[in-house]
SEZAFI-514054 format. One line per field, with one value per residue (C-alpha): x, y, z negated. Coordinates in Angstrom, 3 decimals. Layout:
c1 c(X ...)
c2 c(Y ...)
c3 c(Z ...)
This chain:
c1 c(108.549 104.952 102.517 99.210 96.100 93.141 90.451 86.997 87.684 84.933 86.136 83.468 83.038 81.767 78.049 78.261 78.488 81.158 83.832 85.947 89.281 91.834 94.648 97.915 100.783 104.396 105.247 105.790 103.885 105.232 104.795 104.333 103.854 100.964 100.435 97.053 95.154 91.604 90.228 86.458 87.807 87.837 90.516 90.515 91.441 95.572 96.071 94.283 96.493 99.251 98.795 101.534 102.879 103.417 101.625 103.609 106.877 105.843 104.830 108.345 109.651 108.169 104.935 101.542 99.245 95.447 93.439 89.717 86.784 85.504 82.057 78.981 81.572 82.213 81.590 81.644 78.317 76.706 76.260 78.491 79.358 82.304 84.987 82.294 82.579 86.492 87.969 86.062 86.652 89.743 90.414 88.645 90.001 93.447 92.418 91.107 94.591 95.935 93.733 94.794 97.397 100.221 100.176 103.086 101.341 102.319 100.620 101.418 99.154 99.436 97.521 97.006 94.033 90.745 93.235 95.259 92.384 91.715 94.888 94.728 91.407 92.545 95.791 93.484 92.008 95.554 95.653 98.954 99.518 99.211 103.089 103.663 101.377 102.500 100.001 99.870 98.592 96.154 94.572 94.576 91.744 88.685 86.623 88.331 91.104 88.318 85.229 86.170 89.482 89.230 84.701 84.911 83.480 85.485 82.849 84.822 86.465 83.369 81.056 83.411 84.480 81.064 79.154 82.297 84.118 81.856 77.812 78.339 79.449 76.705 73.752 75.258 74.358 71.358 70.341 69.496 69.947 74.061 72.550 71.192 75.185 76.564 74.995 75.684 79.188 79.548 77.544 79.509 80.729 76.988 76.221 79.375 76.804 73.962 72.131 71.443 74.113 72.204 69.857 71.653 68.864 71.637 72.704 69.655 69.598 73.339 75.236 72.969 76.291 76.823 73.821 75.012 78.328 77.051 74.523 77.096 79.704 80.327 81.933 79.482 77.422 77.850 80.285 82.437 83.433 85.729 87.929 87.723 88.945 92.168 93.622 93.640 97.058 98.413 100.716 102.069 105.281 103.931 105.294 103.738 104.574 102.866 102.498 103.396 100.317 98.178 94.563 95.404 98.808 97.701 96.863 100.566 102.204 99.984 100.979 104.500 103.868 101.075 103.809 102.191 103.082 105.338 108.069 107.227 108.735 107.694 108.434 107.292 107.273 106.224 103.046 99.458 96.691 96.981 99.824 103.122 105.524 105.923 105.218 102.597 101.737 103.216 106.535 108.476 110.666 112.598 112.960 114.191 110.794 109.146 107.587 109.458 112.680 111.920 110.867 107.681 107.729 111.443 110.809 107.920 109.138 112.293 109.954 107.651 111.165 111.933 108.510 106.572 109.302 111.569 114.637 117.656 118.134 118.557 115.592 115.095 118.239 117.030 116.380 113.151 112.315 112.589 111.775 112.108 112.963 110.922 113.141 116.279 114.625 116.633 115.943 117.505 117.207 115.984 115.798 112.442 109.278 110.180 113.867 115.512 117.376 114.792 113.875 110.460 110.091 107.388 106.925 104.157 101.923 102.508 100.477 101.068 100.845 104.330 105.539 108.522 110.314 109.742 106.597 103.833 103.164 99.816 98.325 95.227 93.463 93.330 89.030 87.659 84.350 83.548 80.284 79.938 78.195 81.132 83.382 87.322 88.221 90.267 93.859 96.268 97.031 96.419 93.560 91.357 89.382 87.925 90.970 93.479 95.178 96.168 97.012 94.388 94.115 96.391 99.801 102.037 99.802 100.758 98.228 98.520 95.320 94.084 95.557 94.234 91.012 89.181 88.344 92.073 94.295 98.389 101.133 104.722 107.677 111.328 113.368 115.562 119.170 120.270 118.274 115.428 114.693 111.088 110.914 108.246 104.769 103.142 100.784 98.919 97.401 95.075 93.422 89.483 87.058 83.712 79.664 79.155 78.059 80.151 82.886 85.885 89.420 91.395 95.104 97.654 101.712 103.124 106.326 106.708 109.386 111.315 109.241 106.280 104.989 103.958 103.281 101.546 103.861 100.977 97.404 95.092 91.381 89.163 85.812 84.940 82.367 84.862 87.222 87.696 87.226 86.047 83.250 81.959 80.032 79.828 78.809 81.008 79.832 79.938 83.113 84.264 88.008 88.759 92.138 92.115 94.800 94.812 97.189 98.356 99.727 103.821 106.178 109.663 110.382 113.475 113.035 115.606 117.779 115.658 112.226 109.695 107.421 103.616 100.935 97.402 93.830 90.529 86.837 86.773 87.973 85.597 84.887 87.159 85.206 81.695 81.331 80.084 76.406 77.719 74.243 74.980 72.908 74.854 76.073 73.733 70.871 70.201 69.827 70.432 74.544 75.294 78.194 80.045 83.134 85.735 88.894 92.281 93.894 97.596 98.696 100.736 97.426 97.018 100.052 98.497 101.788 102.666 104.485 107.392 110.497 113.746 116.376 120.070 121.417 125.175 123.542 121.214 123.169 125.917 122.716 122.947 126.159)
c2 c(-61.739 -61.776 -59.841 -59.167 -58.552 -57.027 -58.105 -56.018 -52.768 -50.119 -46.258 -44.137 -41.247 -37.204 -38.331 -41.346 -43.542 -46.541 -47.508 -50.912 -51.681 -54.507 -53.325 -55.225 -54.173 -55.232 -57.326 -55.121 -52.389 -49.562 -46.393 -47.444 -44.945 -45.682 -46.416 -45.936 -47.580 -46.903 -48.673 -49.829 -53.059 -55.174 -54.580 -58.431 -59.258 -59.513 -57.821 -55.134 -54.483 -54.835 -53.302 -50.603 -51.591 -54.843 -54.987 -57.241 -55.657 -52.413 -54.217 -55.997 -52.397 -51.305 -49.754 -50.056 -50.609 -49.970 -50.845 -49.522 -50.198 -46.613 -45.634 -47.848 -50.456 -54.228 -54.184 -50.186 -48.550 -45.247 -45.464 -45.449 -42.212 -42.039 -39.761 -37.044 -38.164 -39.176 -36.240 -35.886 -39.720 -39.864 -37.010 -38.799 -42.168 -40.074 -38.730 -42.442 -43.874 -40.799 -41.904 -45.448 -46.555 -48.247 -44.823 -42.545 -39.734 -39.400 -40.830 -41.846 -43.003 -45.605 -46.991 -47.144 -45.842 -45.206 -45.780 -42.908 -40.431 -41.376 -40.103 -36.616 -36.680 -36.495 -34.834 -31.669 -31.550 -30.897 -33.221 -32.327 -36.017 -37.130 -36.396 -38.469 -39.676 -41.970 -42.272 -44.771 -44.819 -42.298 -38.854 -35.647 -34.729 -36.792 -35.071 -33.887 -37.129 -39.730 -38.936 -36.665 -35.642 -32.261 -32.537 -35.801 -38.486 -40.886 -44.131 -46.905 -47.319 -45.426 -48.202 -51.084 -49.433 -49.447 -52.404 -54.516 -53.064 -51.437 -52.525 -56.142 -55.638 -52.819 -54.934 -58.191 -55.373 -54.602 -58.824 -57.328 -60.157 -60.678 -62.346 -59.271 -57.508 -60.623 -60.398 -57.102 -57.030 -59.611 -57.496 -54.348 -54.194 -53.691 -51.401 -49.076 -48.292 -47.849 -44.513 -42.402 -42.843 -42.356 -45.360 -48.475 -50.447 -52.677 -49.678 -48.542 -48.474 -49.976 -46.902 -43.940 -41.833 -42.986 -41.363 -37.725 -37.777 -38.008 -34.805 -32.932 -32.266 -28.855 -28.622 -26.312 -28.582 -31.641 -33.384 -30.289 -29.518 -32.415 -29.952 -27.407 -29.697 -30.530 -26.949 -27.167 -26.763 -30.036 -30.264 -33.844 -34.957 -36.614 -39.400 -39.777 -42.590 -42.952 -44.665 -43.203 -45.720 -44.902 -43.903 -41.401 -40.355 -36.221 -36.758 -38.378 -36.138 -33.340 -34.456 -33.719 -29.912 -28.851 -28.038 -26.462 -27.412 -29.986 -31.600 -33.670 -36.544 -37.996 -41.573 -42.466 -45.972 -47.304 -49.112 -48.884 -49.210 -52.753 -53.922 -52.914 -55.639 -52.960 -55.712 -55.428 -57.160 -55.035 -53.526 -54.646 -52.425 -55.222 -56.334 -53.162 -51.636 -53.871 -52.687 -55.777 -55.015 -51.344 -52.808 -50.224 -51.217 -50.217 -47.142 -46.623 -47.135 -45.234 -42.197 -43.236 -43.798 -39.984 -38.384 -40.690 -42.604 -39.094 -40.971 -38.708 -41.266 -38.420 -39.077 -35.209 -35.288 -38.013 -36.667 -35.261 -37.102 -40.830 -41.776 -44.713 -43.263 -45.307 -45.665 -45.698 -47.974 -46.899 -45.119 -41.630 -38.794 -35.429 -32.730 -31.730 -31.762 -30.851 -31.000 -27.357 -27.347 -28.690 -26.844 -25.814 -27.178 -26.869 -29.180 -27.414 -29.414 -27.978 -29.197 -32.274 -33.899 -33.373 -32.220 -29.753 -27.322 -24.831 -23.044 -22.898 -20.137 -20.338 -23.926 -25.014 -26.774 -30.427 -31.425 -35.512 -35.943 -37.716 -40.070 -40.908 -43.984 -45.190 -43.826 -44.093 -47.288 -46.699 -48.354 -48.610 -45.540 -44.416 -46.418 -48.282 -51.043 -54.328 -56.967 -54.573 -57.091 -58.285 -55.062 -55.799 -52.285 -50.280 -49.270 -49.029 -50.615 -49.946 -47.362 -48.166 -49.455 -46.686 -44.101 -45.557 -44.700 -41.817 -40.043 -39.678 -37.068 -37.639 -35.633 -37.265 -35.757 -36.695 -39.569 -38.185 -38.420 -38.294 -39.526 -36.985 -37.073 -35.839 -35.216 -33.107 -31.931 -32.325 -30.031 -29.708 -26.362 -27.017 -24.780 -26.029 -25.061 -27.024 -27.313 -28.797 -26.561 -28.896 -31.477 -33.629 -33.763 -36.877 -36.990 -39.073 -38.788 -41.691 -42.918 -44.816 -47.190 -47.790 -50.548 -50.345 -50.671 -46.847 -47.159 -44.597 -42.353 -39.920 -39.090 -36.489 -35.374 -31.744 -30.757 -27.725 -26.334 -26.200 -24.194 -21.447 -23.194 -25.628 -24.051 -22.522 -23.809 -22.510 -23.540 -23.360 -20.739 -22.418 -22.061 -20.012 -21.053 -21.654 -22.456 -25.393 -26.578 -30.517 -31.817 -35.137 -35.423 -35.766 -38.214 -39.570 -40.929 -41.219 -41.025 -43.578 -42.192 -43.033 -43.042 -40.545 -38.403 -38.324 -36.158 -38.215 -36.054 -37.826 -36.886 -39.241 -42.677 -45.441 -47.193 -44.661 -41.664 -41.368 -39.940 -36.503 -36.325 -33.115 -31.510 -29.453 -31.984 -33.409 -37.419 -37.954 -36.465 -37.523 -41.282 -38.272 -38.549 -36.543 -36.776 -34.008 -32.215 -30.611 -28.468 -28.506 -25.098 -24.432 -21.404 -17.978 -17.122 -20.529 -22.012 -25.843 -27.187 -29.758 -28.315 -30.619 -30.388 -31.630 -32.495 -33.797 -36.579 -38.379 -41.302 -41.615 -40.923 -43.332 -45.962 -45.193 -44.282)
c3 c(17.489 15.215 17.070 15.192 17.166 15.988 18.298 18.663 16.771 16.350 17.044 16.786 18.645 18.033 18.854 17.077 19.710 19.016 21.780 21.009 21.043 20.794 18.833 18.970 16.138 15.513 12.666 9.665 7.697 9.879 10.734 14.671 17.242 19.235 23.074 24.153 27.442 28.227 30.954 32.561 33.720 30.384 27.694 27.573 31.125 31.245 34.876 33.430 30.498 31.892 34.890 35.169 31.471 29.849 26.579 24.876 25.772 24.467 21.117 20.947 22.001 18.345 19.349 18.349 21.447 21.657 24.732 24.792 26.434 27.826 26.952 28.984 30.070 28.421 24.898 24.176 23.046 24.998 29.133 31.331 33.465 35.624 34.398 32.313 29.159 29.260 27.920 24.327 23.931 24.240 22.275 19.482 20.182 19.805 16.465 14.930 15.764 13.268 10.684 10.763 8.510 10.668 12.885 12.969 14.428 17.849 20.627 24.347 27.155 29.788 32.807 36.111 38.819 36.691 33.529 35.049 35.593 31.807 30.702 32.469 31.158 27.032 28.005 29.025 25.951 24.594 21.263 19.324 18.948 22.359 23.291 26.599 29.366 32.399 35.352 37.623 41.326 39.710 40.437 38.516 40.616 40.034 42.366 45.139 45.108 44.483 44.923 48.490 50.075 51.150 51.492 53.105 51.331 50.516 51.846 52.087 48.534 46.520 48.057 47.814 43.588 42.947 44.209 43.788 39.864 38.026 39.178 38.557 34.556 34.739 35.954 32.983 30.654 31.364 32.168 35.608 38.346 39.847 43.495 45.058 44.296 45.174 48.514 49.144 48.321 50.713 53.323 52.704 56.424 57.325 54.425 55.414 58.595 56.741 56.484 54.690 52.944 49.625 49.823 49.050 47.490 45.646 43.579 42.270 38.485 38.444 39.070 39.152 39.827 43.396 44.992 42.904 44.372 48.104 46.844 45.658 48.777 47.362 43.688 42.187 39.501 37.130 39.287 40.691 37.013 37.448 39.870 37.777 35.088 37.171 36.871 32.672 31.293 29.647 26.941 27.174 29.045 32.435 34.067 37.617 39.464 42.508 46.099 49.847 50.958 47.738 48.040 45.409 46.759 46.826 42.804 42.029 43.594 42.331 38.869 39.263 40.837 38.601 36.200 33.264 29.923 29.019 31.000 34.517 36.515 39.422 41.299 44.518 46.109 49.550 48.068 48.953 45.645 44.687 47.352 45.012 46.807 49.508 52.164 54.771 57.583 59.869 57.607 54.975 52.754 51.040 48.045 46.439 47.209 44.925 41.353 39.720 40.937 40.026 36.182 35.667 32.073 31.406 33.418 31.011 27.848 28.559 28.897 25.855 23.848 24.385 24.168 21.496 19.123 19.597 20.476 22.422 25.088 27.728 29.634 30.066 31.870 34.264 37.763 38.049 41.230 42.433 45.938 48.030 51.167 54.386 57.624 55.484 53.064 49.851 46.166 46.437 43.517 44.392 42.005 42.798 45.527 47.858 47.520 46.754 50.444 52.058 55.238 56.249 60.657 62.704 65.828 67.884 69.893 73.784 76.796 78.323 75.150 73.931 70.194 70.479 68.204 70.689 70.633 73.285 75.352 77.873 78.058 78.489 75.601 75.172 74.413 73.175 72.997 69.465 69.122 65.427 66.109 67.590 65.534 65.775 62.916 60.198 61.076 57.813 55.652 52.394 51.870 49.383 51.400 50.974 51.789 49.616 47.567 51.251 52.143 55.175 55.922 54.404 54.585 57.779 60.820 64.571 65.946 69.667 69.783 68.074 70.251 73.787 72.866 74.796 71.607 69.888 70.966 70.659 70.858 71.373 70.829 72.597 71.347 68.336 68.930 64.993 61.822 61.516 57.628 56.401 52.421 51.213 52.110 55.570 57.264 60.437 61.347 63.757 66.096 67.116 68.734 69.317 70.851 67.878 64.313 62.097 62.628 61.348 62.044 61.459 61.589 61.797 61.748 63.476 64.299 67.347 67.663 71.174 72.768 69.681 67.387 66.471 62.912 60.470 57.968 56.536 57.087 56.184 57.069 57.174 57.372 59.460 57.017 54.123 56.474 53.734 50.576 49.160 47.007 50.325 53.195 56.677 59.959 63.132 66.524 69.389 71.534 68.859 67.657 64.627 62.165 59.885 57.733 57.520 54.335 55.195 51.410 51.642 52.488 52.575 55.701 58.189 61.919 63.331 66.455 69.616 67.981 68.413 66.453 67.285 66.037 66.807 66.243 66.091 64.983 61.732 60.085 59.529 57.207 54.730 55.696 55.971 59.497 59.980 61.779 64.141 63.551 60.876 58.508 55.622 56.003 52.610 53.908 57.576 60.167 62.884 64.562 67.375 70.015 70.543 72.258 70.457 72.260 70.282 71.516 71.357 72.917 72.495 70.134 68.910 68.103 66.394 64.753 62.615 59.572 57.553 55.372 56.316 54.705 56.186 53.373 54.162 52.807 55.259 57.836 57.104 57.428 61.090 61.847)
């Protein structure tokens, strides 16, 4: 098949600005409907466009595809602010394809990560055209779900994003010098440590954004309008397709429950950002677990063939969730999140350091003391660090290291005797108490083999101070006990007979999280750290418990029988 490309194509925008755009169209005069992918990355480099969606398919599939340099990146006009100005131009890069003559009219979106983020972006803005969007690995939440999770910073892909994707193009731009970014992205182990975190001389001028976000922990100005911004209504049918490993795992699954407007599906695999074979060094899921066996671009254009050409293929009809399920290591249907019978378990943490069903009565507290300049490493998980393509540090990794330390906490519970099955949401409500006025609390579901290795299934983090919201601050009393709720996102995740369920609580995660100072000072604004102890209570009055859904499937069950 003829495909035409139309390479370098001006769109201008509401203030004038112009963005550019390759445009590739199917042979023939049309009408086409239109697919369109906005990215930071280059339109011109081919693992960006097709990232989630081959290109060229979707041409041959008879659509018209436009892929756009956003505003301040590549070959686009105006400055380049992450996320802010992502709504109004896409909104307008929506209406330009209406005026153009091959366009039908209706308009989908595609993309993964940042290309994701630019798709909720438009969709909130609610153009008529814009019929069908399909996020990939990406966040609805640009500010709490990439800039922090939950008030914690989020230091170790924010650092790595910006020195690493978006400063070098920056500093080309502005015929700044590439050595000193060079350098640093090859020192970024060191510059993880460095503080305050705001001064990171390599930065400066490049990406004026990165210092804001550290001065704006609370969502109250120019950046926290990006939260707001998550709770819009959207119009468009939404395709979410997301990771169990992901970095922005909470926003995937987020897209599938924030159900207003039009209709919502969600797939989950077991990959990490950038690692979508679903093999790590520690696990591998096989080869049904990987995004070319599950074809992302038929799974696309199925969806695009319903909500953008109009075609009754059924796809409304489709289940409207896909998991791989990890332990059982197969794609099941559910018919929503969590599924309708799943049942809502707690396993309480009880002295002793076991994890039962029944709940505690009077038991003395468990305390670590936490030293943030030695502070517990970050060990797999739903993470974005340097070494991802590798899947280094991300994914399923066995925490026994991790867990002998003096400053990590774990809870085991007894061998299970049947498949235990965990589909949905995951919570730990956490009773603290501490000496010092502000701390973090890291967690960690595990499952621990017979023999090893005790690898991670979900992970989560919270900030004292943002104990009752998170447009609030407030400072712990000392001794004083305290509940926090820790999300560790959701999972789907079978518990083979005669492994073991553990619970593990630390003071932070380093490099992903910046580490809290435990002075009360904010990380961006203080050299100062502090070690401190911290009590995890669970008694009568303060029953800490991990909170799950189970489900019972024959399927999975047969697996084992």
């Amino acid at each position: 098949m003829r495909i035409v490309i139309e390479k370098g194509v001006a769109v201008p925008m509401r203030d004038g600005v112009e963005l550019v755009a390759d445009v590739y169209l199917p042979e023939g005069r049309g009408p086409f409907p239109a697919l369109l992918h906005r990215v930071p990355y280059s339109r011109e480099a081919p693992r960006i466009v097709n990232f989630s969606l081959d290109a060229h398919r979707s041409v041959q599939a008879g659509y018209a595809v436009v892929v756009q340099d956003v505003r301040g990146r590549f070959a686009s006009g105006g400055s380049f602010t992450p996320f802010l100005d992502d709504a109004s131009d896409g909104a307008d890069t929506i209406a330009w394809i209406l005026t153009q003559p091959w366009s039908s009219g209706r308009v989908g979106m595609a993309g993964g990560s940042y290309a994701g983020a630019t798709q909720w972006a438009a969709a909130r803005e609610r153009p008529p055209a814009l019929t069908a969007i399909a996020p990939f690995v990406a966040t609805n939440d640009a500010y709490d779900g990439w800039i922090y999770r939950h008030g914690v910073f989020e230091l170790g892909f924010n650092l790595m994003w910006s020195l690493r994707n978006i400063a070098p193009a920056n500093a080309v731009r502005e015929g700044a010098d590439l050595g000193p970014l060079i350098e640093a992205g090859d020192a970024i182990d060191e510059l993880y440590e460095h503080l305050p975190l705001t001064r990171q001389p390599s930065l400066d001028g490049v990406t004026p954004y990165y210092g804001d976000w550290l001065r704006e922990p609370l969502p109250n100005g120019r950046w926290g309008a990006l939260r707001a911004a998550a709770d819009a209504d959207v119009d468009a049918n939404v395709l979410s397709i997301g990771g169990w490993y992901d970095v922005f795992q909470l926003g995937s699954l987020a897209g599938y429950t924030s159900r207003r407007g039009g209709v919502r599906r969600l797939v989950m695999g077991p990959w990490a950002h950038g690692v979508f074979g679903g093999a790590y060094s520690g696990r591998s899921f096989g080869i049904a677990a990987d995004t070319a066996t599950v074809n992302l671009t038929a799974l696309h254009l199925r969806w695009y063939d319903r909500w953008v050409k109009g075609e009754e293929n059924g796809a409304e009809h489709d289940a409207p969730v896909r998991l791989f399920v990890m332990g059982a290591d197969y794609w099941r249907d559910e018919d929503g999140w969590p599924p309708s019978d799943a049942v809502e378990t707690s396993f309480f943490l009880r002295g002793g350091g076991g994890l039962t069903q029944d709940a505690p009565k009077d038991e003395r507290a468990d305390e670590f003391e936490y030293d943030p300049n030695d502070p517990a490493p970050t060990v797999g998980g739903t993470t974005f660090l340097p070494g991802l393509h590798i899947a280094a540090n991300s994914g399923p990794r066995d925490q026994s290291a991790l867990a002998s330390r003096r400053d990590v906490l774990c809870w085991t519970g007894d061998p299970v005797r049947v498949p235990i099955e965990l589909v949905g949401p995951v919570l730990l409500e956490l009773h603290v108490s501490s000496e010092a006025p502000d701390a973090d609390f890291a967690v960690t579901l595990v499952d621990v083999a017979p023999g090893g290795p005790a690898l991670n299934v979900a992970d989560g983090i919270v900030r004292a101070r943002y104990r009752n919201g998170r447009t609030t601050s407030a400072l712990l009393s000392r001794g004083a006990v305290y509940e926090l709720v820790v999300d560790l996102g959701g999972t789907a995740h079978v518990f083979q007979p005669g492994h073991r369920l553990r619970v593990q609580v630390t003071g932070g995660s380093f490099p992903r999280y910046e580490r809290n100072p435990q002075t009360g000072a904010l990380p961006s604004e203080t050299t100062a750290l502090r070690r401190a102890r911290h009590r995890i209570h669970h008694d009568r009055h303060h029953p800490s418990r991990l909170v799950v859904h189970l489900v019972e499937r024959e399927e999975t069950r047969e697996r084992f029988a």
